[in-house]
C-alpha positions in Angstrom: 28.3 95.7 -87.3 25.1 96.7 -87.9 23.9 100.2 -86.2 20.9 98.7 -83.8 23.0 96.4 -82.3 24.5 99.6 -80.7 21.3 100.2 -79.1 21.2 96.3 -77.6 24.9 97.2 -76.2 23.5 100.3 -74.6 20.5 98.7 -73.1 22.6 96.3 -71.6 25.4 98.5 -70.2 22.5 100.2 -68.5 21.1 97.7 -67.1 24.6 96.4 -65.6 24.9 100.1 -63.6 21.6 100.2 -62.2 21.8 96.7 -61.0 25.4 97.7 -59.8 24.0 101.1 -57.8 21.0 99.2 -56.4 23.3 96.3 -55.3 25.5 99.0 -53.8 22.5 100.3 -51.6 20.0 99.6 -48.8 18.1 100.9 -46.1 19.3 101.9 -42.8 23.3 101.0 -44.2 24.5 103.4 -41.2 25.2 100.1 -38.4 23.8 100.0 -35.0 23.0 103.0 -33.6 25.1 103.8 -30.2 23.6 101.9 -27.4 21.7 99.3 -29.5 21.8 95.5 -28.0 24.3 93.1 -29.8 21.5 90.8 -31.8 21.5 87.2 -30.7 24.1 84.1 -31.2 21.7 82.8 -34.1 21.3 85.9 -35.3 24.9 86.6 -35.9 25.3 83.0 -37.1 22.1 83.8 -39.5 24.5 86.8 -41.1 27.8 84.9 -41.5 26.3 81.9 -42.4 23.2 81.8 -43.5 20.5 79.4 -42.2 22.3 76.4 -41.8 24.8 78.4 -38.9 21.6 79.8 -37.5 20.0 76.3 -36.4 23.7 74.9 -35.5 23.9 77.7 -32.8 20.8 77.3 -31.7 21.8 73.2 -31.3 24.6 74.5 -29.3 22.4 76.2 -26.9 20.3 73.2 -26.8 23.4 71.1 -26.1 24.1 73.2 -23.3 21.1 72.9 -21.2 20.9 68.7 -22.2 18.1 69.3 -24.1 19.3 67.9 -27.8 21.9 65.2 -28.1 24.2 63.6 -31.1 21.9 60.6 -32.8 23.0 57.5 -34.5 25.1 58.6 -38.1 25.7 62.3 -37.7 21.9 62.9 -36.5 20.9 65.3 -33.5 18.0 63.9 -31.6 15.7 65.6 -28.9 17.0 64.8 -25.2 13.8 66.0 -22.8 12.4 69.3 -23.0 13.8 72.9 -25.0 14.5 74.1 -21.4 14.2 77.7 -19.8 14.5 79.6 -23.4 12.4 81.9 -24.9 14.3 82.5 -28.0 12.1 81.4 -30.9 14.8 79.7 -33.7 15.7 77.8 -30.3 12.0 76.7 -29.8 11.8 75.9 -33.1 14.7 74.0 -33.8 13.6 71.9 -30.8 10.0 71.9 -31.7 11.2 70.0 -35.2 13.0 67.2 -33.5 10.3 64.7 -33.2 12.7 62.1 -34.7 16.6 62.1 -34.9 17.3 64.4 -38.0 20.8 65.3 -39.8 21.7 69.2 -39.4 20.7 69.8 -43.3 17.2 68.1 -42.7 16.7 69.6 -39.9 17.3 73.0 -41.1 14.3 72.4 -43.8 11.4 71.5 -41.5 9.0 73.4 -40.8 8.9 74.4 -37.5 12.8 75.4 -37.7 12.3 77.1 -41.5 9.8 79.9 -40.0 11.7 80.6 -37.6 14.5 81.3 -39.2 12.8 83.2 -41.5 11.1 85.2 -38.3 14.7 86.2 -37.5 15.6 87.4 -41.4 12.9 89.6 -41.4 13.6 91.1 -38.2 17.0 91.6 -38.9 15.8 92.6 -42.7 14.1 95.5 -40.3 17.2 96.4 -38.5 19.0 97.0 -41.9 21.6 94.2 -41.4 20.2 91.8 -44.0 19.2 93.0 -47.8 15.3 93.4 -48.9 14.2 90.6 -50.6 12.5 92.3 -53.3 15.5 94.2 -53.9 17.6 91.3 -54.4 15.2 90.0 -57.2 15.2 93.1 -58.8 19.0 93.2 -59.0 19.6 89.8 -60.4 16.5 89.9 -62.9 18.4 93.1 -64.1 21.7 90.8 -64.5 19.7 88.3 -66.7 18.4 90.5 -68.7 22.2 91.9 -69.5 22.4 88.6 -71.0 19.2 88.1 -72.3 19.5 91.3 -74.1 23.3 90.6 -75.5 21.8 87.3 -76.9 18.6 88.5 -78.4 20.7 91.8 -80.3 22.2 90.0 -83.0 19.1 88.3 -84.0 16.9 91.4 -83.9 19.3 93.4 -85.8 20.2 90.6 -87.9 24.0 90.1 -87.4 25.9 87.3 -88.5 29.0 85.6 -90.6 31.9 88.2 -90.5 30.1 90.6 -88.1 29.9 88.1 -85.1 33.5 88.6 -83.6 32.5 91.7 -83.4 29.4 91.1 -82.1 31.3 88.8 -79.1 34.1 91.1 -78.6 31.3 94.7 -77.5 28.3 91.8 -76.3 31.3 90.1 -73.7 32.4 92.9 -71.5 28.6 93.8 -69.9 28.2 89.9 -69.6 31.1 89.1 -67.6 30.3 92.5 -65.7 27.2 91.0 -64.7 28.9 87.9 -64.0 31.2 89.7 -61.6 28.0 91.8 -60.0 26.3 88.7 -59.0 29.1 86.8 -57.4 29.7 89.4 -55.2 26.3 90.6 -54.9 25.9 90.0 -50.6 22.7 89.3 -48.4 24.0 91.0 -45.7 24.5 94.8 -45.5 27.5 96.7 -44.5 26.3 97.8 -41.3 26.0 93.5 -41.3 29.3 92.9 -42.3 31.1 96.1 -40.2 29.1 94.8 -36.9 30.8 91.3 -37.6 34.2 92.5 -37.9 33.5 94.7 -35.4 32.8 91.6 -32.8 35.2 89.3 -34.4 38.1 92.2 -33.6 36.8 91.9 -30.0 36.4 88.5 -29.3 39.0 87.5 -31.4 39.0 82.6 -31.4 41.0 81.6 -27.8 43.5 79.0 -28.8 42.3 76.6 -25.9 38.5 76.2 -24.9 39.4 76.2 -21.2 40.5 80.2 -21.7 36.3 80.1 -21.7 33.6 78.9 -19.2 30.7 81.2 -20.0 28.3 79.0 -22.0 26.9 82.4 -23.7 30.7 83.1 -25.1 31.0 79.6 -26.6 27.5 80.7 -28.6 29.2 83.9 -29.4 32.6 81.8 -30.9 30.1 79.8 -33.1 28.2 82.7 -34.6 30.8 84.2 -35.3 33.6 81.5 -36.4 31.2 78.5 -37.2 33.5 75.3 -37.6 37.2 76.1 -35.9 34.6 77.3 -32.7 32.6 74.2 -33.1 35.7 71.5 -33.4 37.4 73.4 -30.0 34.7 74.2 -27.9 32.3 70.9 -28.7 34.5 68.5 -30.7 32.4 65.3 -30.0 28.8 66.5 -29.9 29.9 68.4 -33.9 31.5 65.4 -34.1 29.3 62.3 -33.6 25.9 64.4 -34.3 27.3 65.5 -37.8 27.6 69.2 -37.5 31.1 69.3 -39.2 29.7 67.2 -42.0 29.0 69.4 -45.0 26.3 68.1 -47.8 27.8 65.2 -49.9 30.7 64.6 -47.7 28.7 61.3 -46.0 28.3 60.1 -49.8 32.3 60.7 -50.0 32.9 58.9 -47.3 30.4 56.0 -47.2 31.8 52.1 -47.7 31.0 50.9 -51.0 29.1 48.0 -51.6 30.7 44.9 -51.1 33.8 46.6 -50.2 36.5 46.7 -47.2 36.8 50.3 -45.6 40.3 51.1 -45.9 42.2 52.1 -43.0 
């Protein structure tokens, strides 16, 4: 094997361990300091789930107060005013309904989308959600792993006999940067221990009637998503879609010309 492709090997192990140390840190990874307010139901929802829990908790809250309702074919639709609310993913979840919309649609407009966004940088702030930049940096370093174990035995001009050998030193930092980004997390740990921290605490009731405060039924959402939504809320998740994951209606639709079978 020739004795530069050594040096494309090197690169590229080096570039796999400082994309794995500055995956492994971020600001403020210490948790909540002692005192600090839980954030809010979207929030939480915003950390396990992404944006798509976000807006669903924010529905529920709707829901509560009347103010959103389940639409014709898995839409949500605006039912009168946001109500006495202040929270802003809330407003603007509400804000966006000026037709029925279906949970994925809605979480795209515009009014819901900043947001939601508002809320990621503040918790961005707070240290429970990774830097942006930071995530671009690391996965940019993980392509260039395998940009730089592609472009090797070109530069140094391997090939014929010398390719298995090539594969078998080029593999190892690829699938090791494979392996970096699938487990490569928004959240932080401080994220991730408050969230196991609350889920220890308020551990899923077996029956919703074990709850009647309206705020704990947010709190189950956040922090279970769909078991919490199919026992607290069954028919509104139901009927206004928020079970329904992205290509299940597709699945499920009636072909044409056909008889739905039973």
């Amino acid at each position: 094997m020739p004795t530069g492709l050594w040096w494309f090997i090197g690169v590229a192990w080096a570039e796999l361990l400082l994309a794995a140390a500055l995956s492994r840190t971020c600001s403020r990874e210490s948790g909540r300091p002692d005192g600090e307010a839980v954030p809010t139901p979207q929030a939480l929802a915003l950390l396990r789930g992404g944006r798509r829990a976000a807006v669903t908790v924010a529905l529920v809250a709707l829901h509560q107060r009347g103010a959103v309702a389940a639409g014709r074919k898995h839409t949500i639709r605006a039912n009168g005013g946001p109500g006495r609310t202040r929270d802003p993913v809330q407003l603007g979840v509400h804000g966006a309904l000026r037709r029925a919309l279906a949970l994925e649609e809605l979480a795209q407009r515009p009014e819901a989308r900043r947001a939601v966004d508002a809320l990621s940088g503040e918790l961005r702030g707070a240290g429970l959600l990774r830097p942006v930049a930071q995530l671009w940096v690391v996965r940019a370093l993980l392509g260039c792993v395998v940009l730089t174990v592609l472009v090797g035995p070109f530069a140094t001009g391997a090939h014929g006999a010398a390719l298995p050998e090539v594969l078998a030193v080029g593999l190892p930092p690829v699938l090791g940067a494979g392996a970096v980004l699938l487990r490569l997390p928004v959240t932080t740990g401080a994220a991730r221990r408050l969230l196991a921290g609350l889920r220890e605490r308020y551990p899923l009731p077996s029956h919703r009637r074990e709850v009647t405060d309206g705020g704990l039924v947010q709190l189950y959402v956040a922090l279970y998503g769909d078991p919490a939504l199919a026992l607290f809320l069954p028919r509104f998740s139901r009927d206004g879609g928020l079970l329904v994951r992205p290509g299940d209606a597709d699945r499920n639709r009636q072909p044409p010309g056909g008889a739905a079978r039973l």
